[in-house]
N, C-alpha and C positions, 0 to 999 in steps of 0.2 A: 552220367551227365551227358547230353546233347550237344553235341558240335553244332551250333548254328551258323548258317552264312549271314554275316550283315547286312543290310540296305542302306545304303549311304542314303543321306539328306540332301548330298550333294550331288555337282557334276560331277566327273570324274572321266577327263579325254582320255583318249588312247597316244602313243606316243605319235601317231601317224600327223598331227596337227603342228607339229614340229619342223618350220620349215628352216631350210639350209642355206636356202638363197640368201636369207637375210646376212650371212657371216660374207664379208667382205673383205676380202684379200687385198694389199700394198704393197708392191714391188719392193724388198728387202734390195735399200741401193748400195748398201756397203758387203755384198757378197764378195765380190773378188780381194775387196780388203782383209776380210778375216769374218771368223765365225766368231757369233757372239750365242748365248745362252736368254731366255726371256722365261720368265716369273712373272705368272698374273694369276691374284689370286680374285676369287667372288664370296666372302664373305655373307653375302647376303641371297644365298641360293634355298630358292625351295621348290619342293613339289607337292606330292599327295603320297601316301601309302595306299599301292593298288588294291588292296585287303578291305581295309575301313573309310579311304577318302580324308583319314584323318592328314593334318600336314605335318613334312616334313623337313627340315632345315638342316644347314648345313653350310660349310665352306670349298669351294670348290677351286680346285689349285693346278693351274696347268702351268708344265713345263717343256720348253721346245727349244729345239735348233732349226732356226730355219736353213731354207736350200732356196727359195727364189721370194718367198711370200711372208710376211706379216701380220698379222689381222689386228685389223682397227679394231680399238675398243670397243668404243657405242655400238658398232654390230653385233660385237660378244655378247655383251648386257643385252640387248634387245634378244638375240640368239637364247641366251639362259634363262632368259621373261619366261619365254613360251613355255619352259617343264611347269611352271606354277599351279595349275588343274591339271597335269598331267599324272596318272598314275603308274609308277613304277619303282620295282624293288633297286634298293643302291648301286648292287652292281652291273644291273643294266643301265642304271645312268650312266657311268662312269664309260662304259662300251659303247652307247652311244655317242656322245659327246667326243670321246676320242675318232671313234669314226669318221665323223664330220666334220670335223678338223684336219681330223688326216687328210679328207678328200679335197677340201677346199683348199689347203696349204701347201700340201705335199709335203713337210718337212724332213730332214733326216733324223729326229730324233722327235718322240713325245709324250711325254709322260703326265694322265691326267689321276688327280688325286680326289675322292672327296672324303671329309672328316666329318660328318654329320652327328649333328644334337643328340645326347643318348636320351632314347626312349626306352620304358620299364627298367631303367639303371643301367643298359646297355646301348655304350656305346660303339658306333663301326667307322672302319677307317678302309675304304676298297682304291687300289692303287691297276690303273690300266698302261699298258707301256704299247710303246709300235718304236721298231726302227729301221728305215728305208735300207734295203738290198741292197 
């Protein structure tokens, strides 16, 4: 049998279309008070499969301590729009996403999770960690 490459029907970006600027940092004002922990999850996260262009979904769950910064919501969601056409395997999302978080927030702890939809009865669950020096 013949390995064929697919042709997608569709677009299919490159992550490069993914911009950063959109995440918008808030001065976390209760630092010298005490540290707190933040849980935000995205439910409603998709991309593509960089293979077929077929889509893919998923839950996407970060967890952090901040050190000076916060990030507003609506920049997040805006932020996680952009993967929609974007083709890439799960655990490069996850490396991504924490990247960029990392860089915009600095926080000292962050751990981003995604639990995505199983496709062909297989489901994945890719877990990214950073924690500051």
């Amino acid at each position: 049998m013949e390995n064929k490459q697919y042709k997608t029907p569709f677009t299919v970006e490159t992550p490069d279309v993914i911009k950063i600027d959109l995440l918008d940092p808030i001065e976390y004002a209760y630092r010298s008070k005490r540290s707190i922990d933040i849980r935000i999850e995205h439910p409603e996260y998709t991309s593509v499969c960089p293979m077929t262009g077929l889509p893919d979904n998923g839950c996407i769950i970060i967890d952090y301590r901040p050190d000076n910064f916060i990030v507003e919501l609506k920049s997040l969601k805006y932020y996680l729009m952009q993967y929609r056409n974007v083709g890439m395997f799960y655990e490069h999302v996850i490396n991504k996403i924490l990247d960029d978080l990392v860089e915009v927030l600095q926080p000292l702890t962050m751990k981003v999770t995604g639990k995505f939809t199983p496709r062909g009865g297989i489901s994945s669950l890719a877990t990214a960690e950073y924690v500051k020096n």
